[in-house]
PAKOL-802308 format. One record per atom (N, C-alpha, C): residue number from 1; x, y, z; residue in three letters; atom name. Coordinates in steps of 0.05 Angstrom, whole numbers, plus 5000, padded with zeros to 4 digits. Each point is the difference from the previous one (the first is absolute). Layout:
REM PAKOL-802308
+-----+------+------+------+-----+------+
|   n |    X |    Y |    Z | res | atom |
+-----+------+------+------+-----+------+
| NUM |    X |    Y |    Z | ALA |   CA |
...
+-----+------+------+------+-----+------+
//
This chain:
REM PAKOL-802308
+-----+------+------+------+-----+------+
|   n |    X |    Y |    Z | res | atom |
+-----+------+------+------+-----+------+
|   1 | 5224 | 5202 | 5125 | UNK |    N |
|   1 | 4979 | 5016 | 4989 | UNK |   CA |
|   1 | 4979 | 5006 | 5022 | UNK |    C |
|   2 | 4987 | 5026 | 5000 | UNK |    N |
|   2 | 4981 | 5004 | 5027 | UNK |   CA |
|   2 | 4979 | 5008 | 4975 | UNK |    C |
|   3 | 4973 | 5007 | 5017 | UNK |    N |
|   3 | 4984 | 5005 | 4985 | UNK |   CA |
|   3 | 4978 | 4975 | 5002 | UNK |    C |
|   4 | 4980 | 5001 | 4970 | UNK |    N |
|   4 | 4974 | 4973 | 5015 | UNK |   CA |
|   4 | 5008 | 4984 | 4971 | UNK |    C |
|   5 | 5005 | 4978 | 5008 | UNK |    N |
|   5 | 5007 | 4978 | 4978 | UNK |   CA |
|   5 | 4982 | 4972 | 4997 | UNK |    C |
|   6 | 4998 | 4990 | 4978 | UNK |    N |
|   6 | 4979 | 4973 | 4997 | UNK |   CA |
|   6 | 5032 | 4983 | 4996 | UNK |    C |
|   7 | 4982 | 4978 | 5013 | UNK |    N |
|   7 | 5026 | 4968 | 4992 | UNK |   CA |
|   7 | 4991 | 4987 | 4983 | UNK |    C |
|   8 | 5027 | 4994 | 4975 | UNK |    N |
|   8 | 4997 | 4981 | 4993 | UNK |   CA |
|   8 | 4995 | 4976 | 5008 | UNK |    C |
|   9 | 4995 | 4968 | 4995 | UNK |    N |
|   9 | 4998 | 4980 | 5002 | UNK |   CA |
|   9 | 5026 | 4988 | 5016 | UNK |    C |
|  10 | 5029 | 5005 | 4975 | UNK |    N |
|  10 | 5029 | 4984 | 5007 | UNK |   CA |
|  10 | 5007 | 5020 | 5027 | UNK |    C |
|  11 | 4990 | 5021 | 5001 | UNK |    N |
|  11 | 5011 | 5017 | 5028 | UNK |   CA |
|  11 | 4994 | 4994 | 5021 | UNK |    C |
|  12 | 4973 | 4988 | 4996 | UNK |    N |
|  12 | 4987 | 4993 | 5027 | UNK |   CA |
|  12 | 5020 | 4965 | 5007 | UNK |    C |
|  13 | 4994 | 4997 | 4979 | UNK |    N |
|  13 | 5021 | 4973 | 5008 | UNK |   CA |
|  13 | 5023 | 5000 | 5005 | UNK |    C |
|  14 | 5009 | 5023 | 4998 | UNK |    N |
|  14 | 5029 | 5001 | 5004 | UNK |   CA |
|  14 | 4998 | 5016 | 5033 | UNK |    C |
|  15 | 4974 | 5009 | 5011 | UNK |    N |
|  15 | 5001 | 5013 | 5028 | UNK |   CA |
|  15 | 4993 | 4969 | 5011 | UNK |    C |
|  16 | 4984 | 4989 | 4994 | UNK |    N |
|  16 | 4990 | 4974 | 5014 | UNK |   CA |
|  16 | 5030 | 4985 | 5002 | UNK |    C |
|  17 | 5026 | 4997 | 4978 | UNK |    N |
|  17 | 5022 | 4988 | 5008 | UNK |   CA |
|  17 | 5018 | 5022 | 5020 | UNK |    C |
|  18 | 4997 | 5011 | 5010 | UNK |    N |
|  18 | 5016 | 5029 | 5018 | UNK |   CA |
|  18 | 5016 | 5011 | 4986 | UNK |    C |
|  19 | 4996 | 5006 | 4967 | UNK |    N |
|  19 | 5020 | 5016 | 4992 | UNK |   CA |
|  19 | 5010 | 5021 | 5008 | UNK |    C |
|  20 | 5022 | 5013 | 5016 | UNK |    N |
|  20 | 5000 | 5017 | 5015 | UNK |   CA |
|  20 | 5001 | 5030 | 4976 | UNK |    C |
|  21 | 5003 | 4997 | 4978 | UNK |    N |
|  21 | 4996 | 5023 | 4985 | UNK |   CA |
|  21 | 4983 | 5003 | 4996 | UNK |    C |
|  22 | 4977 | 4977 | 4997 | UNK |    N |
|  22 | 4963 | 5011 | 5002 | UNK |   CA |
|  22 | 4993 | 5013 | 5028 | UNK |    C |
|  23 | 5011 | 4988 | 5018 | UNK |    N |
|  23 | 4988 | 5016 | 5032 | UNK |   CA |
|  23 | 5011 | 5016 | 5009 | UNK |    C |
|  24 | 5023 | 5005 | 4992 | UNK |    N |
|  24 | 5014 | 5032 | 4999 | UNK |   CA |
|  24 | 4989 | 5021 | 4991 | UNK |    C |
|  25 | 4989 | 5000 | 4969 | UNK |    N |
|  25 | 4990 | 5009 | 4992 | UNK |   CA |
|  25 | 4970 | 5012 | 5009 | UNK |    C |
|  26 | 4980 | 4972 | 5008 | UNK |    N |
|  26 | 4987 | 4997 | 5007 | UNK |   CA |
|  26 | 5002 | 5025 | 5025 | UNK |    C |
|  27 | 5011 | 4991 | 5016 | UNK |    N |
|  27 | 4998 | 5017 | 5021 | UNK |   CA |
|  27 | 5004 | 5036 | 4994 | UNK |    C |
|  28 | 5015 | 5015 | 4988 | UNK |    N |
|  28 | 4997 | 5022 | 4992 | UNK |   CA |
|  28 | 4983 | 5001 | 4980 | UNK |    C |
|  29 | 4975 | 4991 | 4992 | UNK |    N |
|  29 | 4970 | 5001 | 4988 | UNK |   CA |
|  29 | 4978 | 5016 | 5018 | UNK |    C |
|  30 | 4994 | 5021 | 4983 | UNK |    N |
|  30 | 4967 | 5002 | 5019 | UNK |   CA |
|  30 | 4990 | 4989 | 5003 | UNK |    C |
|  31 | 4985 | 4993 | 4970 | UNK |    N |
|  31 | 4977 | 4977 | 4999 | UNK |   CA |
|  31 | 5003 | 4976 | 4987 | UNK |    C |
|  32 | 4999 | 4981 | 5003 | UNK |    N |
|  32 | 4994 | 4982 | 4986 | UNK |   CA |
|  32 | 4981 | 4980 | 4999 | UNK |    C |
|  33 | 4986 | 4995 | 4960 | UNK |    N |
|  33 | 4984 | 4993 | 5004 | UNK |   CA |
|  33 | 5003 | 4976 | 4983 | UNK |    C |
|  34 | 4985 | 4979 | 4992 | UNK |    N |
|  34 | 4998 | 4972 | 4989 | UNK |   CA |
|  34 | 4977 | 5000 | 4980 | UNK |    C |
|  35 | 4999 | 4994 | 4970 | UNK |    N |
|  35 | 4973 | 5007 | 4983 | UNK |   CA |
|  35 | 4987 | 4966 | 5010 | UNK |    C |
|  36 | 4971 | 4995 | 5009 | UNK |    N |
|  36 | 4996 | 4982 | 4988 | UNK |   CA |
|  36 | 5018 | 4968 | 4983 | UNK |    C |
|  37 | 4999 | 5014 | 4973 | UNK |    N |
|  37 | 5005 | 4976 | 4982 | UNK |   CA |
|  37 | 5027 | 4989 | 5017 | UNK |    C |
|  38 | 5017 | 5008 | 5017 | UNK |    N |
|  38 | 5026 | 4998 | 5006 | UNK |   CA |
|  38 | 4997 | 4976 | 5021 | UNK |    C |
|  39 | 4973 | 5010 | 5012 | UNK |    N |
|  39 | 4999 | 4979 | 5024 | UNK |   CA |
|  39 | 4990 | 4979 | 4978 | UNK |    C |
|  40 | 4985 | 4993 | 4982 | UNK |    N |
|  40 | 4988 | 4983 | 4981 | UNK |   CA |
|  40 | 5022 | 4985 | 4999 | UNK |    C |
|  41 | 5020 | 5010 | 4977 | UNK |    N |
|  41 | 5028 | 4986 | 4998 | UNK |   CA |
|  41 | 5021 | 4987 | 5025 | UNK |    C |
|  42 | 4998 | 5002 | 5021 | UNK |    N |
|  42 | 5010 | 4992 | 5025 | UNK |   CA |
|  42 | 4982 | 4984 | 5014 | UNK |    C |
|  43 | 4974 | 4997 | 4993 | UNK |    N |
|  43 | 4986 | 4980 | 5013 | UNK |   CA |
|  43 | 4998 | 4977 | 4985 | UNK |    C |
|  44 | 5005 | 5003 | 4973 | UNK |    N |
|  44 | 5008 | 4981 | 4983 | UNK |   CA |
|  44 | 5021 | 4983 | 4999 | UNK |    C |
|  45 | 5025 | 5016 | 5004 | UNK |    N |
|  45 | 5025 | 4985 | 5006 | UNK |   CA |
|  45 | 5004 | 4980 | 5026 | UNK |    C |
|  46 | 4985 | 5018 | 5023 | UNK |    N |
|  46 | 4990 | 4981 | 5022 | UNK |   CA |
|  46 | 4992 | 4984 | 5003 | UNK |    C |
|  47 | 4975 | 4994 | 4981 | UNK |    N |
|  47 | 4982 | 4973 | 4996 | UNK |   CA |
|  47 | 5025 | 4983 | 4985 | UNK |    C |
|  48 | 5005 | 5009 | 4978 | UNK |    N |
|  48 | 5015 | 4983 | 4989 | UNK |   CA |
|  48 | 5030 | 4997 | 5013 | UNK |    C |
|  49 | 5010 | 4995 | 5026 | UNK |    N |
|  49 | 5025 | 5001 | 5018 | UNK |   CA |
|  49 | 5001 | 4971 | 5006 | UNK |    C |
|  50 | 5026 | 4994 | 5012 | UNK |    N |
|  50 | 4993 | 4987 | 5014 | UNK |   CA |
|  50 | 4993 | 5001 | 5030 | UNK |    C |
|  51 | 4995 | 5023 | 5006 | UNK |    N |
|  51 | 5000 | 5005 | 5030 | UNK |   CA |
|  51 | 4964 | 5014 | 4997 | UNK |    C |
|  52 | 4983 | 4990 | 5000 | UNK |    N |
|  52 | 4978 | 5007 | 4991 | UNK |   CA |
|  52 | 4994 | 5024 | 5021 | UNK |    C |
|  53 | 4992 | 4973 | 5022 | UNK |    N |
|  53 | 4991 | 5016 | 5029 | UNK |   CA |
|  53 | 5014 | 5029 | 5012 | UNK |    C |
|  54 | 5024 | 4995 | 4997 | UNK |    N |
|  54 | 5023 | 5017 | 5005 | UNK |   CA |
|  54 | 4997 | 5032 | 4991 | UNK |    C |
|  55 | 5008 | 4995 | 4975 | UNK |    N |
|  55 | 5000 | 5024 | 4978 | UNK |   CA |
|  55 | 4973 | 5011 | 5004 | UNK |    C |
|  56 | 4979 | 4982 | 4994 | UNK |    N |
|  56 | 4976 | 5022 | 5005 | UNK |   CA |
|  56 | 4993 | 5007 | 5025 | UNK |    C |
|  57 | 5004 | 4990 | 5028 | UNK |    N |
|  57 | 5003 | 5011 | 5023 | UNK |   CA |
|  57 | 5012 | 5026 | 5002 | UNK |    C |
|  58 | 5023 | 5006 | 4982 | UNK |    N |
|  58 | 5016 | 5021 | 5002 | UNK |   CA |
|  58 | 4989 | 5021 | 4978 | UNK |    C |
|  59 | 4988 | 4987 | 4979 | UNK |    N |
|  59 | 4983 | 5023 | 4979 | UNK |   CA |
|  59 | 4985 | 5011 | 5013 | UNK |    C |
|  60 | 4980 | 4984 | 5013 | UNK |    N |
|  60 | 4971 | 5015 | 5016 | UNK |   CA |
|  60 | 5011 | 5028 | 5013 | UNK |    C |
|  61 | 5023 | 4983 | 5026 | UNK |    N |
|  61 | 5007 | 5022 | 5016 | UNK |   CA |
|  61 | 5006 | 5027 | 4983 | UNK |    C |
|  62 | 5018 | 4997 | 4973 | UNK |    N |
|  62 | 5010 | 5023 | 4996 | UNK |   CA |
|  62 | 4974 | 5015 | 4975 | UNK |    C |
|  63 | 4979 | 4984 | 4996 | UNK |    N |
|  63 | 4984 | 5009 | 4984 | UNK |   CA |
|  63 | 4988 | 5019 | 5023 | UNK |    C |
|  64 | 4989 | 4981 | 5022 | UNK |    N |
|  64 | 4991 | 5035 | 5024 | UNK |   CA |
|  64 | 5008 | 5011 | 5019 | UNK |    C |
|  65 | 5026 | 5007 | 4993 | UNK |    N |
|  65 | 5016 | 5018 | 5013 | UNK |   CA |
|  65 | 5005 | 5027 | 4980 | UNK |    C |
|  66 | 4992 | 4991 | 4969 | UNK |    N |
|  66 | 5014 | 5014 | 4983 | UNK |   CA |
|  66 | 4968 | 5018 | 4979 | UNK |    C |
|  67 | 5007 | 5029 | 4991 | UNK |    N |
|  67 | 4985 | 5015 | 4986 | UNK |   CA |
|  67 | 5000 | 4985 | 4977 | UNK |    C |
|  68 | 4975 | 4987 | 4995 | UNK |    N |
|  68 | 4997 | 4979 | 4974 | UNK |   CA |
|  68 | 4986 | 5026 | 4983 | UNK |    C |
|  69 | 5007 | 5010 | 4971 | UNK |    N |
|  69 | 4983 | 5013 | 4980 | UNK |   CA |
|  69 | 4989 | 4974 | 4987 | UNK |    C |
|  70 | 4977 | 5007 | 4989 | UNK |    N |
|  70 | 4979 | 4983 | 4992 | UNK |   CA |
|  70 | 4996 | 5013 | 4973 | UNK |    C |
|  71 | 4992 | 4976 | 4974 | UNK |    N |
|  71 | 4997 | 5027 | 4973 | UNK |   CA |
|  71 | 4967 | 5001 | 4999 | UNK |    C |
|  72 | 4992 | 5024 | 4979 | UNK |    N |
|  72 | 4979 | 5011 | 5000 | UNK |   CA |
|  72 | 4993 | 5006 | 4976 | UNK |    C |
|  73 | 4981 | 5016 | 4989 | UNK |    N |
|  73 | 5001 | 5007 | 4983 | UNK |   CA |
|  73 | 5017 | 5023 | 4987 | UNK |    C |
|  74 | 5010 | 5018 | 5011 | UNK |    N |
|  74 | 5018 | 5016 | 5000 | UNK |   CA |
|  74 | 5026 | 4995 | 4991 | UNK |    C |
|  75 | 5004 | 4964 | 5010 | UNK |    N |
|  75 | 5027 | 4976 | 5007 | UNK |   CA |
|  75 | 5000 | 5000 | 4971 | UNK |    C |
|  76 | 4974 | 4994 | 4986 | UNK |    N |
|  76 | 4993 | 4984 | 4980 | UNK |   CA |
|  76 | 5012 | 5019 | 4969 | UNK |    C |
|  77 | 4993 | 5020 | 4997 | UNK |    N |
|  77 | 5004 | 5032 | 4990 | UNK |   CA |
|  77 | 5030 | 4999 | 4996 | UNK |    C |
|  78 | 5017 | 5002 | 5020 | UNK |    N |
|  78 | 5025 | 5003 | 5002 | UNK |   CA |
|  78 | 5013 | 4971 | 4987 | UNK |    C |
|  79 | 4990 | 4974 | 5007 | UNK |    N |
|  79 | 5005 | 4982 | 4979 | UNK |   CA |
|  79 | 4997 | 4998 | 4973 | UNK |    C |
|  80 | 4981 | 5006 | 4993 | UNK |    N |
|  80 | 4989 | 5007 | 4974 | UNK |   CA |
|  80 | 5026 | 5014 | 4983 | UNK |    C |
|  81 | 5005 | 5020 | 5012 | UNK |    N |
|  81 | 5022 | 5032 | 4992 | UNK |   CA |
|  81 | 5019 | 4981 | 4994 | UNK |    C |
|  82 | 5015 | 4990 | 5027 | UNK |    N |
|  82 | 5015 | 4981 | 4992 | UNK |   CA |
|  82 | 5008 | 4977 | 4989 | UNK |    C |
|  83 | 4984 | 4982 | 4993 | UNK |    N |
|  83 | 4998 | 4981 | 4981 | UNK |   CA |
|  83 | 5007 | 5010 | 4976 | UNK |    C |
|  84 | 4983 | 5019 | 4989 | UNK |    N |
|  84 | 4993 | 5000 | 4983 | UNK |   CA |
|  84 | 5032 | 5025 | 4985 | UNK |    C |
|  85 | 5011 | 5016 | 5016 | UNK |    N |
|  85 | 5026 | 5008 | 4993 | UNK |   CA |
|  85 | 5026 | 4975 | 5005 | UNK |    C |
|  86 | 4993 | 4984 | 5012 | UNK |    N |
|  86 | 5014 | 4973 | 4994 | UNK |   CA |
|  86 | 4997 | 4988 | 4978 | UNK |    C |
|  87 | 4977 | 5002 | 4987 | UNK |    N |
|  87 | 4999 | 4982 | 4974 | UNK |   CA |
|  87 | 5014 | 5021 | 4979 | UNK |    C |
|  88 | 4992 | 5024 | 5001 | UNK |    N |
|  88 | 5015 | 5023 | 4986 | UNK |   CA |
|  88 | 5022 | 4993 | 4999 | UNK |    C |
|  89 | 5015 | 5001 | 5018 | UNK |    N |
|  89 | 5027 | 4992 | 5010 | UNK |   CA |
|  89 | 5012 | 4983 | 4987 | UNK |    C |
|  90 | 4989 | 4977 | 5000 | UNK |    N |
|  90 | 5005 | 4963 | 4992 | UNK |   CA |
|  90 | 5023 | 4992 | 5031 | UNK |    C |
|  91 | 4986 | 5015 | 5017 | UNK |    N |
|  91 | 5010 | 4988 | 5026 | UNK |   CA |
|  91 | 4983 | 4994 | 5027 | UNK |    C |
|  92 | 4989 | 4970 | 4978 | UNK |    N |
|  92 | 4983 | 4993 | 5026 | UNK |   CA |
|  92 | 5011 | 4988 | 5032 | UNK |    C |
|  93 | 4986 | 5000 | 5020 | UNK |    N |
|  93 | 5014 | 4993 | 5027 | UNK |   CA |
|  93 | 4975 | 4984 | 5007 | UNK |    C |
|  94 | 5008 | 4979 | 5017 | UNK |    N |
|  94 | 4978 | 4987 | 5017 | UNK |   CA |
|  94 | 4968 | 5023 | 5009 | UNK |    C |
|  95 | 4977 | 4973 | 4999 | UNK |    N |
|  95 | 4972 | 5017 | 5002 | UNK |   CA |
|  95 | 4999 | 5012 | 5026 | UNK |    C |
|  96 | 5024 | 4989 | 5017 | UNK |    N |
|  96 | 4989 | 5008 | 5032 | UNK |   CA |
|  96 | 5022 | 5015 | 5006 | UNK |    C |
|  97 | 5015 | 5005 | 4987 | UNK |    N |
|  97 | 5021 | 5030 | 4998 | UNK |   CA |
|  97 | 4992 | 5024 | 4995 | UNK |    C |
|  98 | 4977 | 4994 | 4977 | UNK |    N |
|  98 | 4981 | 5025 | 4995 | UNK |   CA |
|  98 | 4989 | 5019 | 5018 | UNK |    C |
|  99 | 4978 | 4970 | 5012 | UNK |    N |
|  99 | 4993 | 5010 | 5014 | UNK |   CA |
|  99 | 5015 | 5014 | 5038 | UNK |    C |
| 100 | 5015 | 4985 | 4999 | UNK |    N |
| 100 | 5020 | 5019 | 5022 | UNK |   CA |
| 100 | 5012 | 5021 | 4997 | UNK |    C |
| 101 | 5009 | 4998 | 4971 | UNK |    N |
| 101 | 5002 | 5029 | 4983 | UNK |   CA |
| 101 | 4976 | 5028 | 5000 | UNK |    C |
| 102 | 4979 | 4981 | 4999 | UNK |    N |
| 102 | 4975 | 5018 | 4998 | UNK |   CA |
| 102 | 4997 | 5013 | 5018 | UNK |    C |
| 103 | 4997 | 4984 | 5034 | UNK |    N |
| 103 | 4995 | 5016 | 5024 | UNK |   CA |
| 103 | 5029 | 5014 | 5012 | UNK |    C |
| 104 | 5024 | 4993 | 4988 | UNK |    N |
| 104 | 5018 | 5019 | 5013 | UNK |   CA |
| 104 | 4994 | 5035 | 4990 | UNK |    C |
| 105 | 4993 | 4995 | 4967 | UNK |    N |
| 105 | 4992 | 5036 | 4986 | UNK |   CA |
| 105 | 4971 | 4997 | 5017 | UNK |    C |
| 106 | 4979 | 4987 | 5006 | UNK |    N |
| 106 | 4982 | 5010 | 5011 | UNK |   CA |
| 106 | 5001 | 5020 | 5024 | UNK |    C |
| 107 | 5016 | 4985 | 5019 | UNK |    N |
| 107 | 5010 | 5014 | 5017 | UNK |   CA |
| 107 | 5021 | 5011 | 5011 | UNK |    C |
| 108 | 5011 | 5010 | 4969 | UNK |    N |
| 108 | 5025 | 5017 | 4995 | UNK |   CA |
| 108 | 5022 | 4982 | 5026 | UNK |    C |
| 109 | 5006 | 4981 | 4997 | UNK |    N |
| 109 | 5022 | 4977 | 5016 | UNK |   CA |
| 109 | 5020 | 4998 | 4995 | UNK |    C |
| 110 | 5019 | 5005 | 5004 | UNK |    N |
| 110 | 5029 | 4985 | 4992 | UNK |   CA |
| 110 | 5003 | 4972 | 4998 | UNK |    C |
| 111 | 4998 | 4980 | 4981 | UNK |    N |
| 111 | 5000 | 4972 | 4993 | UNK |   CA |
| 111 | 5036 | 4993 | 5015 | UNK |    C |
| 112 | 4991 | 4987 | 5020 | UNK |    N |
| 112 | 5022 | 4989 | 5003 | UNK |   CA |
| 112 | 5009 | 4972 | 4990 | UNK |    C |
| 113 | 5020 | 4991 | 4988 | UNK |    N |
| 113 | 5002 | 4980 | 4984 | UNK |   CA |
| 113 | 5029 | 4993 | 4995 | UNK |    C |
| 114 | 4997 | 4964 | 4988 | UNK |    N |
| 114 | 5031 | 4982 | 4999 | UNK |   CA |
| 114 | 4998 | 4997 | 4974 | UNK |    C |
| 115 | 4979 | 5013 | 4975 | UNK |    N |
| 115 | 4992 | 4987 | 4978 | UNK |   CA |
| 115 | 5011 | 5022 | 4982 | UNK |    C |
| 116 | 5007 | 4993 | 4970 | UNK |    N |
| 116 | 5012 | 5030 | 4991 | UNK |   CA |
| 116 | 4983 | 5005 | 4981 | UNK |    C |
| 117 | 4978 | 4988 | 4988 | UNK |    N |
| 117 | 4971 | 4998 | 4975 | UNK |   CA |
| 117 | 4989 | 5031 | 5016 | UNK |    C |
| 118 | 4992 | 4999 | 5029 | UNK |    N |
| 118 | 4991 | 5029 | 5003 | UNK |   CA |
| 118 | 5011 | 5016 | 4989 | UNK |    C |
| 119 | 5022 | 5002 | 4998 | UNK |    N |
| 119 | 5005 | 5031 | 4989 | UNK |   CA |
| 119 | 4986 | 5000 | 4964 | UNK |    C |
| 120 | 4989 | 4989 | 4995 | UNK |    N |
| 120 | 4991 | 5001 | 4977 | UNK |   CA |
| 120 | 4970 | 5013 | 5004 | UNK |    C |
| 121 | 4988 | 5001 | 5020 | UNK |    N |
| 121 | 4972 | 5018 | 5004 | UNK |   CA |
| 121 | 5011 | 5027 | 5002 | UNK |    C |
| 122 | 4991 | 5016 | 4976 | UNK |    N |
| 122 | 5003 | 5031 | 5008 | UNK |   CA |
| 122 | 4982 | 5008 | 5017 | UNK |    C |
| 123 | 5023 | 5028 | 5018 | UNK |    N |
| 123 | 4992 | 5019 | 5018 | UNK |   CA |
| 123 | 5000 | 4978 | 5025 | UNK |    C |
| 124 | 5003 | 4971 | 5007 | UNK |    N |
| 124 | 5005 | 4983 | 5023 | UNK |   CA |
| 124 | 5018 | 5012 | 5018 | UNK |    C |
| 125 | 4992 | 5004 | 5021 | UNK |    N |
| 125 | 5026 | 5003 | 5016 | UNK |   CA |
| 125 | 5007 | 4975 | 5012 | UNK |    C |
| 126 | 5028 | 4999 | 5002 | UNK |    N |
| 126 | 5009 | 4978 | 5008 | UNK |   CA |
| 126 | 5027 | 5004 | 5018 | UNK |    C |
| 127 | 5008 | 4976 | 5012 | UNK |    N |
| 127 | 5027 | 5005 | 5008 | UNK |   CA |
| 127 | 5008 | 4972 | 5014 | UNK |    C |
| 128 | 5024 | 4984 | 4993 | UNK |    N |
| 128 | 5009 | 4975 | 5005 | UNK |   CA |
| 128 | 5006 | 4995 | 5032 | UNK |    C |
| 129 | 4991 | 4988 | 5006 | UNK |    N |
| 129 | 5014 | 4991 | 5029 | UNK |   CA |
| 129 | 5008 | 4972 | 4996 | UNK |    C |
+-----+------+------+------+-----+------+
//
């Protein structure tokens, strides 16, 4: 896929293990960018590792090397939409899916992702790697 795409969480972990179908990919990308909450969830799994020092040595680096989106109030709007057609639905997804949900339509993103509950956010773009 070319074009400007946000990462999921399991993608980025799956580039941090050298999946060569994430960095293949990766590599015919324009842009790529990382929401926030994503680094949240990976600095978490880090703390809680056993390789403490390690893993977050390697988060930092790739936290500033990499286009971090940050949410806003704008972030917040687009959550709202979506939550709240999730409850419509009766297909709720994790709170911090939402919101990665939120800033990919914020900034019209292609959600890249290992998880299949996204496809349950209408108008999401998405696509599996």
């Amino acid at each position: 896929m070319s074009g400007r795409v946000l990462l999921d969480t399991n993608v980025v972990i799956a580039l941090f293990a050298k999946d060569l179908s994430v960095t293949e990919k990766l590599a015919n990308t324009e842009e790529v960018f990382v929401p926030s909450i994503v680094l949240g969830e990976l600095y978490f799994g880090a703390h809680n590792s056993s390789r403490v020092k390690e893993n977050l040595s390697r988060l930092d680096a790739f936290a500033q090397s990499s286009a971090v989106l940050r949410c806003d109030s704008v972030t917040a709007k687009h959550y709202g939409q979506i939550k709240r057609q999730l409850k419509v639905n009766g297909t709720p997804i994790p709170e911090n899916d939402i919101w990665i949900s939120a800033v990919a339509m914020q900034y019209g993103l292609a959600l890249i992702i290992r998880d299949s509950h996204f496809a349950t956010v209408d108008s999401l773009s998405i696509a599996r790697w």
